[in-house]
N, CA, C and O of each residue as an XYZ file, in Angstrom:
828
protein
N      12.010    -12.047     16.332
C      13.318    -12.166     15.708
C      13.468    -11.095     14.632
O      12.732    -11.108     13.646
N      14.345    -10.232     14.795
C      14.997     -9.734     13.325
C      15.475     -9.920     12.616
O      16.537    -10.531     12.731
N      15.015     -9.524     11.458
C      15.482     -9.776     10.109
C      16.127     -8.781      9.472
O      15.826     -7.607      9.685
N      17.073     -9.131      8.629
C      17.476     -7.889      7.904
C      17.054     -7.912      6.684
O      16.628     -8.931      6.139
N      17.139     -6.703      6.103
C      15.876     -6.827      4.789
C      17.322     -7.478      3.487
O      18.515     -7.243      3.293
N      16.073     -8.508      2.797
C      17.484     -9.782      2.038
C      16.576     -8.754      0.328
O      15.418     -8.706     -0.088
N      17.630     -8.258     -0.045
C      17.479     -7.387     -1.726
C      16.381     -8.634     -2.773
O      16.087     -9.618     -2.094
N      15.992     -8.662     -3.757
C      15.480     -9.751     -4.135
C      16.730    -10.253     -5.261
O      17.176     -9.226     -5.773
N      17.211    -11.092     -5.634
C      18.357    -11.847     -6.648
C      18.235    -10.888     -8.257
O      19.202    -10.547     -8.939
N      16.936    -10.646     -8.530
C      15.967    -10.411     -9.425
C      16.139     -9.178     -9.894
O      16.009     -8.977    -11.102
N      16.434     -8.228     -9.090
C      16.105     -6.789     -8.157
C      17.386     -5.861     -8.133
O      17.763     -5.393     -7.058
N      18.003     -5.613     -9.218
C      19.564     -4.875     -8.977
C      19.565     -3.979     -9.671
O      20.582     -3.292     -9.580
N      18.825     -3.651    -10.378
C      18.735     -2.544    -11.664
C      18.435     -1.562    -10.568
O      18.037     -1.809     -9.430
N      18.868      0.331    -11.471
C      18.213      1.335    -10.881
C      16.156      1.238    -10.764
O      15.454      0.373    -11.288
N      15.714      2.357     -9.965
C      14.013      2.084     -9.656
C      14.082      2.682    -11.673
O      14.747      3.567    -12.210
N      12.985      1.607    -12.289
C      12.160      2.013    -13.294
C      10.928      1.286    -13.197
O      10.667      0.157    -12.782
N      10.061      2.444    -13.806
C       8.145      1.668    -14.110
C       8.535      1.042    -14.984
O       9.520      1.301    -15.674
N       7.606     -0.139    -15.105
C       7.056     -0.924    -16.115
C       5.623      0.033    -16.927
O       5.181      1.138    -16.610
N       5.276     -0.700    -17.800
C       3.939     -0.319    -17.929
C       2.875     -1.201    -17.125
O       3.121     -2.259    -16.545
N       1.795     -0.631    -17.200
C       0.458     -0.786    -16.779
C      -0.491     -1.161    -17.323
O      -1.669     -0.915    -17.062
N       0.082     -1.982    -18.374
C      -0.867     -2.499    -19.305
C      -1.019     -4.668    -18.971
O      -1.527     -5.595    -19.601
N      -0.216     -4.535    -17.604
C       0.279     -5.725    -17.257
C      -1.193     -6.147    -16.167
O      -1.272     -7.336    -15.855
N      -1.970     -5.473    -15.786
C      -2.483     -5.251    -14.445
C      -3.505     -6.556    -14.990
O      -3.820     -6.639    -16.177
N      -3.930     -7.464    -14.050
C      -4.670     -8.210    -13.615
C      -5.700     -8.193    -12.932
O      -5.491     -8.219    -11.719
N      -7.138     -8.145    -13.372
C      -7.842     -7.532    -12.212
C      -9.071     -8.855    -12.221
O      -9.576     -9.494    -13.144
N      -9.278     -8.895    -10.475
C     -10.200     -9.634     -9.801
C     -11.640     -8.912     -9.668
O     -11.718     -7.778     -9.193
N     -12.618     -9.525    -10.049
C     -13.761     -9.058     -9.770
C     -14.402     -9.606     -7.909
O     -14.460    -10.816     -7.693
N     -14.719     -8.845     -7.032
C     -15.027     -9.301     -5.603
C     -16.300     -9.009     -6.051
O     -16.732     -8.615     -7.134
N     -17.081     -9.429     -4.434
C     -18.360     -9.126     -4.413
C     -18.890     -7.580     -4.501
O     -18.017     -6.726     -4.654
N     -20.254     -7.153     -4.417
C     -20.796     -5.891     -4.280
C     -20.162     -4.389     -5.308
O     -20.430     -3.210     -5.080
N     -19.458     -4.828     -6.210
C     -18.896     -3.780     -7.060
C     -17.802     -3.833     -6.669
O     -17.237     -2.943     -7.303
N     -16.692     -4.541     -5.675
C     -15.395     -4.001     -5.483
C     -14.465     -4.963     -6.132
O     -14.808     -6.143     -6.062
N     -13.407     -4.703     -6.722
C     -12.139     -5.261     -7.710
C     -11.116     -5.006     -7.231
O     -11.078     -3.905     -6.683
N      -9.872     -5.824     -7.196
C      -8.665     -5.477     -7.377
C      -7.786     -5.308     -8.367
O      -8.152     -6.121     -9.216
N      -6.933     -4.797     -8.737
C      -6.067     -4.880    -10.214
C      -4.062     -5.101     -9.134
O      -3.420     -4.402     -8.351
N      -3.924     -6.113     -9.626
C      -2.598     -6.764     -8.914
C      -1.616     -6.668    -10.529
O      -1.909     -7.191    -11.604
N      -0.511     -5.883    -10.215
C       0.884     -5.910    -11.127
C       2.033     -6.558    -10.218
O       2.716     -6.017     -9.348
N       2.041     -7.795    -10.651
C       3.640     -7.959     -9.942
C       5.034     -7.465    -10.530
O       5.523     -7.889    -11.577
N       5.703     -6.328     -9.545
C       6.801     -5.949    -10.262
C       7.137     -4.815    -11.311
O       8.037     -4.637    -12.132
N       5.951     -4.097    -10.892
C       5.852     -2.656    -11.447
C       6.724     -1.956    -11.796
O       6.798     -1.348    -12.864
N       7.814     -1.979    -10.530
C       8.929     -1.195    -10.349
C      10.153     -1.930    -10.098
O      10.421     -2.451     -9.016
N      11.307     -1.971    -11.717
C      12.225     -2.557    -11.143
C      12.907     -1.782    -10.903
O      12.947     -0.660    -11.408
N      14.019     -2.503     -9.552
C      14.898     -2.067     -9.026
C      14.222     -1.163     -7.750
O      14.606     -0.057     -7.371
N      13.025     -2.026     -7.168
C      12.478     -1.279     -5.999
C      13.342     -1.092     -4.500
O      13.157     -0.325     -3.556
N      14.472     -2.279     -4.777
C      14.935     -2.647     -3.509
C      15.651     -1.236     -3.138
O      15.360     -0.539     -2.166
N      16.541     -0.988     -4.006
C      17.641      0.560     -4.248
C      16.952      1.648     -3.698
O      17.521      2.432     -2.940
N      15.374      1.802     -4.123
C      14.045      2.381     -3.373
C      13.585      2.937     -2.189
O      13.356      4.013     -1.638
N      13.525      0.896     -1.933
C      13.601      1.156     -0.504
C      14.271      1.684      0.254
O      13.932      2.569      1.039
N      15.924      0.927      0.039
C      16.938      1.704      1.008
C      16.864      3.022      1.037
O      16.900      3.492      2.174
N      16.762      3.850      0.081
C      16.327      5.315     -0.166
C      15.387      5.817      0.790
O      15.547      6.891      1.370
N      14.371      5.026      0.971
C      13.062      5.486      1.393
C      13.024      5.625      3.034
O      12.496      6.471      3.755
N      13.853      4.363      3.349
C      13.994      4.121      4.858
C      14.443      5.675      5.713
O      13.967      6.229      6.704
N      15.559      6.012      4.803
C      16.240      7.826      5.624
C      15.805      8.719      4.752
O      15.686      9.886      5.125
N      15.529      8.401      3.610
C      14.611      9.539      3.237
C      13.484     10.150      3.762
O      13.410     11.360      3.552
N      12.553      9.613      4.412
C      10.774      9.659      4.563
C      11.189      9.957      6.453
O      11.734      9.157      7.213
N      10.729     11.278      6.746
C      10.394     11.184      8.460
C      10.094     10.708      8.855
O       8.973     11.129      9.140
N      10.380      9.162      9.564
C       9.358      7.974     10.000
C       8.865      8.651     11.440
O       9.578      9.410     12.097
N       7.644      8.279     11.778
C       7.193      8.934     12.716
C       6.560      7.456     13.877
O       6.285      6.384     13.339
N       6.450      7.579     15.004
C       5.868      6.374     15.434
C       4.389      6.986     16.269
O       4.438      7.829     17.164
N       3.157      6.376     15.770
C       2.345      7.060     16.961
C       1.517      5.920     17.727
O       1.561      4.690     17.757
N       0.910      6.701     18.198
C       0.418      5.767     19.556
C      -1.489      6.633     19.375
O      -1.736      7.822     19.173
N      -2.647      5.270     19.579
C      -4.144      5.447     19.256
C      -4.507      4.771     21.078
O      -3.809      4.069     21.810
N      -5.905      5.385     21.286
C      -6.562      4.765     22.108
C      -7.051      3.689     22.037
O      -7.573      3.408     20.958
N      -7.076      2.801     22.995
C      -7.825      1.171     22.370
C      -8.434      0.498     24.268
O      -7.996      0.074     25.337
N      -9.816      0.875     23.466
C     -10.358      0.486     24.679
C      -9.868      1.497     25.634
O      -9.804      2.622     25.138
N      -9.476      1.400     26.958
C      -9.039      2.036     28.200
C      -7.580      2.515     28.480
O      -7.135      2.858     29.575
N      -7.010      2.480     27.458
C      -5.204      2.291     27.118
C      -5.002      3.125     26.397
O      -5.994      3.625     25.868
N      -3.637      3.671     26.032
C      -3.061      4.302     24.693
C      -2.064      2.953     24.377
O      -1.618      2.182     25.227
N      -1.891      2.909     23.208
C      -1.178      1.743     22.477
C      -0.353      2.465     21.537
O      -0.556      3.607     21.124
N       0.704      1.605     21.205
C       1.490      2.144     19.870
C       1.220      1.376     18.759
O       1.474      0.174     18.841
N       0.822      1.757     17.877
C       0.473      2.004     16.305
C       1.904      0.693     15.607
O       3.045      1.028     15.291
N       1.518     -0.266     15.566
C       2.974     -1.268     15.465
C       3.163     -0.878     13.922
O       3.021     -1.720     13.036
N       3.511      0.531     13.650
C       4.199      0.470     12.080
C       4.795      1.810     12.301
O       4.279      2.356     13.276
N       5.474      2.339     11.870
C       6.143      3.684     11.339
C       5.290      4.227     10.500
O       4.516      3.472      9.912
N       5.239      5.605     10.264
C       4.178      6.037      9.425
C       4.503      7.506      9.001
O       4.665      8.296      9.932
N       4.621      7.979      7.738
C       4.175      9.453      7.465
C       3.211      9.638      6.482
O       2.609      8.646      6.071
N       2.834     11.307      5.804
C       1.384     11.082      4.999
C       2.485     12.519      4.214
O       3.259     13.244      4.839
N       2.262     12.545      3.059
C       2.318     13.407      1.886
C       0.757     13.757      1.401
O       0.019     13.006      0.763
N       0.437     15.203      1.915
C      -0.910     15.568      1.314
C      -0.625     16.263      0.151
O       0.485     16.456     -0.343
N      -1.648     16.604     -0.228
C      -2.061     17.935     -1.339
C      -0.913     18.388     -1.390
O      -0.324     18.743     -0.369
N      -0.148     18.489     -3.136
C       1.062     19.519     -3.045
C       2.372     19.245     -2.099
O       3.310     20.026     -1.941
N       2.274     18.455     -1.739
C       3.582     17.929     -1.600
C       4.544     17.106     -1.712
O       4.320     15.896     -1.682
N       5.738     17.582     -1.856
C       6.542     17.010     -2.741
C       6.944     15.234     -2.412
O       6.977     15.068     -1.193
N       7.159     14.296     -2.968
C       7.141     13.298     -2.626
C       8.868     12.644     -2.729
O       9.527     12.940     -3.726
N       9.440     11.828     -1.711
C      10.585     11.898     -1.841
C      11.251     11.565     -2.438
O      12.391     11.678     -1.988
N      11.160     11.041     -3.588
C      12.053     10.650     -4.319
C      10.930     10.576     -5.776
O       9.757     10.254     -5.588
N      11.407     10.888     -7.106
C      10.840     11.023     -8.559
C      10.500     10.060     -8.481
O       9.379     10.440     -8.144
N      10.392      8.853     -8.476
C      10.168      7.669     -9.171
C       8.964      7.511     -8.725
O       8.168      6.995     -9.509
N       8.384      7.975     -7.101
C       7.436      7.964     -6.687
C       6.186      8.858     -7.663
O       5.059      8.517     -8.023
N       6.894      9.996     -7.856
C       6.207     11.121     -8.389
C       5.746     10.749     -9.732
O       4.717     11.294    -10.130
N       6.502      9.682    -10.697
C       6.100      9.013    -11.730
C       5.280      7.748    -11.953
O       4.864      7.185    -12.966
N       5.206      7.538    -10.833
C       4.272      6.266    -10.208
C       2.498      6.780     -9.753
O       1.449      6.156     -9.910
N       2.695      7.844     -9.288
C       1.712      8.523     -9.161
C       0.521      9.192    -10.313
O      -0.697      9.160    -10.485
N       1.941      9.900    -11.052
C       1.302     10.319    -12.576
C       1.113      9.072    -13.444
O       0.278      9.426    -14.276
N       1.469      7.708    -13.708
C       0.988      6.933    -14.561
C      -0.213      6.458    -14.049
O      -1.141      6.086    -14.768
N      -0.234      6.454    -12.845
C      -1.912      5.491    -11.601
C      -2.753      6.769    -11.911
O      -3.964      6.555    -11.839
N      -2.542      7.539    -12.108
C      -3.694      9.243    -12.957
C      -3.866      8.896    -14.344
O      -4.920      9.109    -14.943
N      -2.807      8.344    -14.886
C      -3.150      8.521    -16.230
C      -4.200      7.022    -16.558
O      -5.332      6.872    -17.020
N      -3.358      6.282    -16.149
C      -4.237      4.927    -16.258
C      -5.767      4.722    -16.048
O      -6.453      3.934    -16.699
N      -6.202      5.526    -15.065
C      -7.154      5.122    -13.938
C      -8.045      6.326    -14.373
O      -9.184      6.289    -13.908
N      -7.684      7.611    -15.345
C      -8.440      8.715    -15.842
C      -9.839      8.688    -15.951
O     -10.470      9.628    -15.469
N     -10.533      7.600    -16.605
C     -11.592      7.758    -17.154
C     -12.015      6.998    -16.195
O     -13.197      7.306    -16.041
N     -11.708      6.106    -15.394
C     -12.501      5.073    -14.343
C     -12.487      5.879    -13.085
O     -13.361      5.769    -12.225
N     -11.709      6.501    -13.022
C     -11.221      6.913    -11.124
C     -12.333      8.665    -11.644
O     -13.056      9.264    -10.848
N     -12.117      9.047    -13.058
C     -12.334     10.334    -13.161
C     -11.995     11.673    -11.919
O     -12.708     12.651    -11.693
N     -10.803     11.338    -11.324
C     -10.125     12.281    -10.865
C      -8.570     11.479    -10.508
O      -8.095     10.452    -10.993
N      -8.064     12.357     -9.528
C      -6.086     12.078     -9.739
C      -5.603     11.192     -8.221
O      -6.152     10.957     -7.144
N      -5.001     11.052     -8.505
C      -4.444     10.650     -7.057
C      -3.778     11.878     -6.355
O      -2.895     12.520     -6.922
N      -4.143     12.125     -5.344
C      -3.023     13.193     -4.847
C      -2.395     13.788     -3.396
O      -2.036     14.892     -2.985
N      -2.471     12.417     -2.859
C      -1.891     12.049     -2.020
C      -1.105     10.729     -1.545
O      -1.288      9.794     -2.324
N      -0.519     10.517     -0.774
C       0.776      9.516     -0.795
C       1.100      8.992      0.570
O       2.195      9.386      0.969
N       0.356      8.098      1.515
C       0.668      7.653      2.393
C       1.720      6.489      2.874
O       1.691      5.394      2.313
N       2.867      6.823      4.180
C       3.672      5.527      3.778
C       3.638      4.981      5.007
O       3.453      5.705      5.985
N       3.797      3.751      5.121
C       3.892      2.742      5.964
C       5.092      1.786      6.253
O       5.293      0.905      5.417
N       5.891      1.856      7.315
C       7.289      1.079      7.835
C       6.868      0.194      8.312
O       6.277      0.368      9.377
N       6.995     -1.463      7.634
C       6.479     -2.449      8.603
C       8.309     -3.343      9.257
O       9.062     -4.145      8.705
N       8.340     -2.803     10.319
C       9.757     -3.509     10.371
C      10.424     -4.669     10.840
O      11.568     -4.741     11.290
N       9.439     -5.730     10.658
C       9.582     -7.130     11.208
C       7.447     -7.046     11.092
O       6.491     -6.347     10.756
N       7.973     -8.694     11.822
C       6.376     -9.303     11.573
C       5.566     -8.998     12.520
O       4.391     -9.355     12.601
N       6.319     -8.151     13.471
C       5.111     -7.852     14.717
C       4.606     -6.424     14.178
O       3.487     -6.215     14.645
N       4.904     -5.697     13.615
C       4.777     -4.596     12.672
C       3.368     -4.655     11.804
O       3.663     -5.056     10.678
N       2.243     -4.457     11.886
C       0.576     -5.039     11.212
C       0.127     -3.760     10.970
O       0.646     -2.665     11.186
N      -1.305     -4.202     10.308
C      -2.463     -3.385     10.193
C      -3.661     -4.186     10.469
O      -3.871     -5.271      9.925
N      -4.564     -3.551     11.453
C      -5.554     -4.604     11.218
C      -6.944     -4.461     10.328
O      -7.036     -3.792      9.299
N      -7.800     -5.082     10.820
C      -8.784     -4.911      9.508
C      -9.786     -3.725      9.584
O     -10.495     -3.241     10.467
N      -9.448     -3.375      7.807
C     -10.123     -1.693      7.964
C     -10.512     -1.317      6.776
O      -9.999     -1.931      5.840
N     -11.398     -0.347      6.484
C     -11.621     -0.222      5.225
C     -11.157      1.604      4.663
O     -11.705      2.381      5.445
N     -10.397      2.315      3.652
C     -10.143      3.539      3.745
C     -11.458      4.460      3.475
O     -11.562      5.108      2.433
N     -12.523      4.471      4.561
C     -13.797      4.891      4.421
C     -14.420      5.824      5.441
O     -15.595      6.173      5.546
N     -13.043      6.243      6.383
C     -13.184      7.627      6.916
C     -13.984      8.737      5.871
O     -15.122      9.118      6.142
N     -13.445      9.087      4.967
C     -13.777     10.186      4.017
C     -14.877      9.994      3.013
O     -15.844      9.442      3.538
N     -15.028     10.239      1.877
C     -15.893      9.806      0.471
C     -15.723      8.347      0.423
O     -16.699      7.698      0.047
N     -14.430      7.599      0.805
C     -15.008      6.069      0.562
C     -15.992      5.737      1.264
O     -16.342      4.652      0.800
N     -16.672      6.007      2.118
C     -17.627      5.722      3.007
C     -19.349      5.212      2.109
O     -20.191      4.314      2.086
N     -19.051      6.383      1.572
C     -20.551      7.030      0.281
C     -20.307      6.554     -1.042
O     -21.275      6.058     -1.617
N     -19.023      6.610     -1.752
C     -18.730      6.768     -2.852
C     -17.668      5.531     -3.252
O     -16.764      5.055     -2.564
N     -18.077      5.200     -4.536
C     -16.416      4.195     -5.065
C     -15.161      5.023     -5.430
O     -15.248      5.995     -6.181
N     -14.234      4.702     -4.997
C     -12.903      4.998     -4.969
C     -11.940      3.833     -5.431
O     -12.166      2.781     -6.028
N     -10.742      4.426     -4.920
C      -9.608      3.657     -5.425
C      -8.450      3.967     -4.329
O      -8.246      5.130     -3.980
N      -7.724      2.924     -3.817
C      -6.185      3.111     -3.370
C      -5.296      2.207     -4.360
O      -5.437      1.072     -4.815
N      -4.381      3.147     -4.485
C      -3.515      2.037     -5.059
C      -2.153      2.091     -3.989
O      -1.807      3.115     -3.400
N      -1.384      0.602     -3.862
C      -0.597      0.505     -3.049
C       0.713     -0.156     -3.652
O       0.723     -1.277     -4.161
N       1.819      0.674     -3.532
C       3.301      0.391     -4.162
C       4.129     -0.300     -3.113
O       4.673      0.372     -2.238
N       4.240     -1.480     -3.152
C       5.294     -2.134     -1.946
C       6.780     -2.352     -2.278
O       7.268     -2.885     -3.275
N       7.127     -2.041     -1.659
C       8.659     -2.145     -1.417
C       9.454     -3.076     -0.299
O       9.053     -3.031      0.864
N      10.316     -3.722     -0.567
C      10.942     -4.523      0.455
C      10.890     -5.781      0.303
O      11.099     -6.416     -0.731
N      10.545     -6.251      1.568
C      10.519     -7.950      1.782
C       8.625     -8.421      1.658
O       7.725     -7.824      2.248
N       8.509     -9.233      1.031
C       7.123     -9.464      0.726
C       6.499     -9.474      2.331
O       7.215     -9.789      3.282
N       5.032     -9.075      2.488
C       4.059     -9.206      3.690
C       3.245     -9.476      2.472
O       3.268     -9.162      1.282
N       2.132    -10.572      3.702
C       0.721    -10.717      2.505
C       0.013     -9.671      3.280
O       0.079     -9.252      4.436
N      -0.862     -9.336      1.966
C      -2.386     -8.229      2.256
C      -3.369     -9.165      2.234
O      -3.283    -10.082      1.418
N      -4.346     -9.096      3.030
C      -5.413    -10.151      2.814
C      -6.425     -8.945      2.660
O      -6.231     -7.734      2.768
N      -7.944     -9.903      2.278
C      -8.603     -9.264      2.247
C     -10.390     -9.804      2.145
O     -10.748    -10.737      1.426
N     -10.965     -9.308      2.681
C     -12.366    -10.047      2.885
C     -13.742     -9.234      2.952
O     -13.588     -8.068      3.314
N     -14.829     -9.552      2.723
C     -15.624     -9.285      2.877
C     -15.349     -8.266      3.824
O     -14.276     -8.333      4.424
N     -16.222     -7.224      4.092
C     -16.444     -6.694      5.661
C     -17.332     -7.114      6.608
O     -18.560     -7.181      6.545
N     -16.325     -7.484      7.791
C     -17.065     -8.537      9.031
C     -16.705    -10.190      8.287
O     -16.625    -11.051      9.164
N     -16.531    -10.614      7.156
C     -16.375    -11.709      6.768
C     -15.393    -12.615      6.793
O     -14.429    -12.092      7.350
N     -15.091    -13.992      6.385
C     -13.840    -14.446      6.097
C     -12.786    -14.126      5.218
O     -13.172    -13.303      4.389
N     -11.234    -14.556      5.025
C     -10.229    -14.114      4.344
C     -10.580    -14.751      3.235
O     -10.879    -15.944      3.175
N     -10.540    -13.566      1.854
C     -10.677    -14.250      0.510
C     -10.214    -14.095     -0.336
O     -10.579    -14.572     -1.410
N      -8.955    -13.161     -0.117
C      -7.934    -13.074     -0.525
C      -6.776    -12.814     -0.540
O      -6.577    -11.618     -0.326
N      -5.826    -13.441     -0.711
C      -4.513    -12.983      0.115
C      -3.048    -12.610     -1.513
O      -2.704    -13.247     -2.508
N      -2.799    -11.762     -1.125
C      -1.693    -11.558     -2.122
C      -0.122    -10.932     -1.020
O      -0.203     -9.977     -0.248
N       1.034    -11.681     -1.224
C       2.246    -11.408     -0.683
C       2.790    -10.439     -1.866
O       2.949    -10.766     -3.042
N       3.073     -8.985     -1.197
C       3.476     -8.243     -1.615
C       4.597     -7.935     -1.365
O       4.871     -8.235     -0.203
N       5.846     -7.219     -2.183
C       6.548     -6.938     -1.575
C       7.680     -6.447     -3.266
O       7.312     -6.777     -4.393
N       8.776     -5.781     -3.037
C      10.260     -5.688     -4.505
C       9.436     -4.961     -5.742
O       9.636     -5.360     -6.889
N       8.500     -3.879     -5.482
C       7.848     -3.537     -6.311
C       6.924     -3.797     -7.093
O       6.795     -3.516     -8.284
N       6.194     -4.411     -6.315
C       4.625     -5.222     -6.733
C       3.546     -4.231     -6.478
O       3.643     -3.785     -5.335
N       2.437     -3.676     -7.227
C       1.382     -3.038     -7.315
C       0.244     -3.652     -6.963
O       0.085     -4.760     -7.476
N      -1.095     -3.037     -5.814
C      -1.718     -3.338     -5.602
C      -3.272     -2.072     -6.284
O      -3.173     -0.846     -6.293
N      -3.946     -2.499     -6.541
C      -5.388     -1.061     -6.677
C      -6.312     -2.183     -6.228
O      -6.424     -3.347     -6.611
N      -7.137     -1.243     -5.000
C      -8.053     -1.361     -4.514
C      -9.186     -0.860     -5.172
O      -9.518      0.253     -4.762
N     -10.056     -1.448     -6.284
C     -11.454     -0.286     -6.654
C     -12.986     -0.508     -6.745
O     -13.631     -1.545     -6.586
N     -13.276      0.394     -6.960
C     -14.635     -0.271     -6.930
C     -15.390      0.207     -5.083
O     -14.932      1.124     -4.402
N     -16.211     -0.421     -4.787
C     -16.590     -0.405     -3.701
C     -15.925     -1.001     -2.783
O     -16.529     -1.023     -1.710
N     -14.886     -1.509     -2.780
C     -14.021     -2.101     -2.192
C     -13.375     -1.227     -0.556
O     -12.981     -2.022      0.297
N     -13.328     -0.393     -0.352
C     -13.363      0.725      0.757
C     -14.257      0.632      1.281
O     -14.093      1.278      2.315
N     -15.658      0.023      1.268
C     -16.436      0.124      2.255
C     -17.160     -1.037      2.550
O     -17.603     -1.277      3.673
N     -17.331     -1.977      1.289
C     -17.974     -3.605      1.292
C     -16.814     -4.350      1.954
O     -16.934     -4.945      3.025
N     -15.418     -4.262      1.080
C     -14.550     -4.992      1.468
C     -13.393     -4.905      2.908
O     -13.803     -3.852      3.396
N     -12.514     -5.253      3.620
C     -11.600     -4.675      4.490
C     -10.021     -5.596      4.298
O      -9.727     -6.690      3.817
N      -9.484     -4.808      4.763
C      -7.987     -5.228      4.087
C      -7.093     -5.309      5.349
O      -7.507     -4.806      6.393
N      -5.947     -5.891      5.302
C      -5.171     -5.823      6.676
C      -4.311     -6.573      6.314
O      -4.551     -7.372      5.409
N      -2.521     -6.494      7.200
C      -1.145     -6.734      6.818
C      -1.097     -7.652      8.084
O      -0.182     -7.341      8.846
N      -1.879     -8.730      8.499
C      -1.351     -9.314      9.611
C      -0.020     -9.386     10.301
O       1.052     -9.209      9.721
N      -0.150     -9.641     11.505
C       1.551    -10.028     12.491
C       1.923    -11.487     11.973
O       1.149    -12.340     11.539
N       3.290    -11.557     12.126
C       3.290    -13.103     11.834
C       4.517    -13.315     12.543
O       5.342    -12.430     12.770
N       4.667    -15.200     13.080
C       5.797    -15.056     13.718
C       7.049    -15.683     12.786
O       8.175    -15.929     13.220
N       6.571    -15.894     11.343
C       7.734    -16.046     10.959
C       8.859    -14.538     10.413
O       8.538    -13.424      9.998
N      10.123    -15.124     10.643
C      10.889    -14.081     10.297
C      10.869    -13.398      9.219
O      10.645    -14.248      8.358
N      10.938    -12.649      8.838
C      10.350    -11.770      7.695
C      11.037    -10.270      7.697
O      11.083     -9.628      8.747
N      11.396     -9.915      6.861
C      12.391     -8.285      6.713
C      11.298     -7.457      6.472
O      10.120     -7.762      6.288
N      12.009     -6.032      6.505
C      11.012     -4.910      6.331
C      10.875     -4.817      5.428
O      11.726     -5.148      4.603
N       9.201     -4.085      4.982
C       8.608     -3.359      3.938
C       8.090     -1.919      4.242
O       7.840     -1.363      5.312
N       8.017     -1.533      3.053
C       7.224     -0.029      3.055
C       6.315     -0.366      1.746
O       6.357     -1.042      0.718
N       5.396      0.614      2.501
C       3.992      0.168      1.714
C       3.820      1.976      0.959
O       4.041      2.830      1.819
N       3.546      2.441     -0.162
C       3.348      3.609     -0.296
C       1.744      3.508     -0.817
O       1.411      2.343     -1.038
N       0.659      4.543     -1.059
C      -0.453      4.504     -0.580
C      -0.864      5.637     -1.347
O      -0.752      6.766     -0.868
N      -1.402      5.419     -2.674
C      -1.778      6.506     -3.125
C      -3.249      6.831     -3.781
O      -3.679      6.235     -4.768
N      -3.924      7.825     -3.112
C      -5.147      8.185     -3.078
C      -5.807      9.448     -3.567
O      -5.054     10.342     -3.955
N      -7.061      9.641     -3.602
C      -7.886     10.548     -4.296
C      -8.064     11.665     -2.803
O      -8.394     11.377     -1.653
N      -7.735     12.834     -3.345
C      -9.068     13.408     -2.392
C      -9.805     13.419     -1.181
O     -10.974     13.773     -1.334
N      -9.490     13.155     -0.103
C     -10.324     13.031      0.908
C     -10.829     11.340      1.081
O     -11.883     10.726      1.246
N      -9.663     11.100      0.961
C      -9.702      9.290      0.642
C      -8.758      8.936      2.072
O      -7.528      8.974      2.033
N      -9.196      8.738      2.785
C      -8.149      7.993      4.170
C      -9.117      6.951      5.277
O      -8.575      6.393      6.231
């Protein structure tokens, strides 16, 4: 069933940061933490709509098993030096640098986005440990926009142990060892549910 994405009541102002002095953070097992801000960004909804024809949504398709499959999300990537579409992003980026300076001891500087457009729209479980998360502690931090999806998140190979519904400008940071102990994923669901965009911002050779 489709949904159309419902603004939040809350949610009418132009996009502004909050500060970051709001962040909440969970200690997990093996060194990995989360730090959860609900509502980082008000006036994310205005954002979104922005973001939807702003951002080249791209659709791709992975091997699985004996098949090619399609990738159930929309997707583009902002690397190194490039420009990101809209400022607010670009100021979201520079405060998660400034904040995170002495812990992350380097920048974020890249920007991955994600179209989830209804509930059949997922990620499944994964850890961003292609690159240096593999070896090294890192950090993602993740800016949601839209209609809340929960992120869960668990051990790796383990049960769900934590679940947070994201969504209208709610902040997520992944840190710590958390990229390679822990794994994360946006399940399908069959209740009705509007779109989100997930933005995705990382260090370095972090994917």
């Amino acid at each position: 069933m489709e949904v159309a994405f419902q603004p939040s009541l809350f949610d009418s102002s132009a996009p502004t940061l909050g500060p970051l002095t709001g962040l909440s953070r969970t200690q997990l097992s093996d060194g990995a933490w989360v730090d959860v801000l609900p509502g980082w960004l008000a006036g994310a909804d205005a954002l979104f709509a922005d973001l939807v024809s702003a951002i080249p949504w791209r659709a791709e398709q992975r091997p699985m098993y004996d098949r090619i499959v399609d990738v159930p999300r929309l997707v583009h990537s902002y690397g190194v030096g490039a420009d990101l579409p809209d400022p607010v992003l670009t100021k979201a980026r520079d405060a998660l640098c400034a904040h995170y300076a002495d812990e992350l001891g380097e920048r974020f500087v890249t920007a991955g986005c994600c179209y989830y457009r209804n509930g059949s729209d997922s990620v499944a479980w994964h850890g961003d440990n292609l690159g240096r998360g593999r070896t090294r502690d890192t950090m993602v931090a993740i800016l949601s926009l839209g209609s809340p999806r929960k992120l869960q998140l668990r051990p790796r190979g383990g049960s769900v142990a934590v679940t947070h519904a994201l969504g209208h400008g709610d902040l997520i940071v992944m840190g710590g060892s958390c990229q390679r102990t822990w794994e994360h994923a946006v399940p399908k669901t069959a209740r009705p549910v509007g779109p989100r965009i997930s933005v995705q911002f990382r260090p370095l050779n972090v994917f």
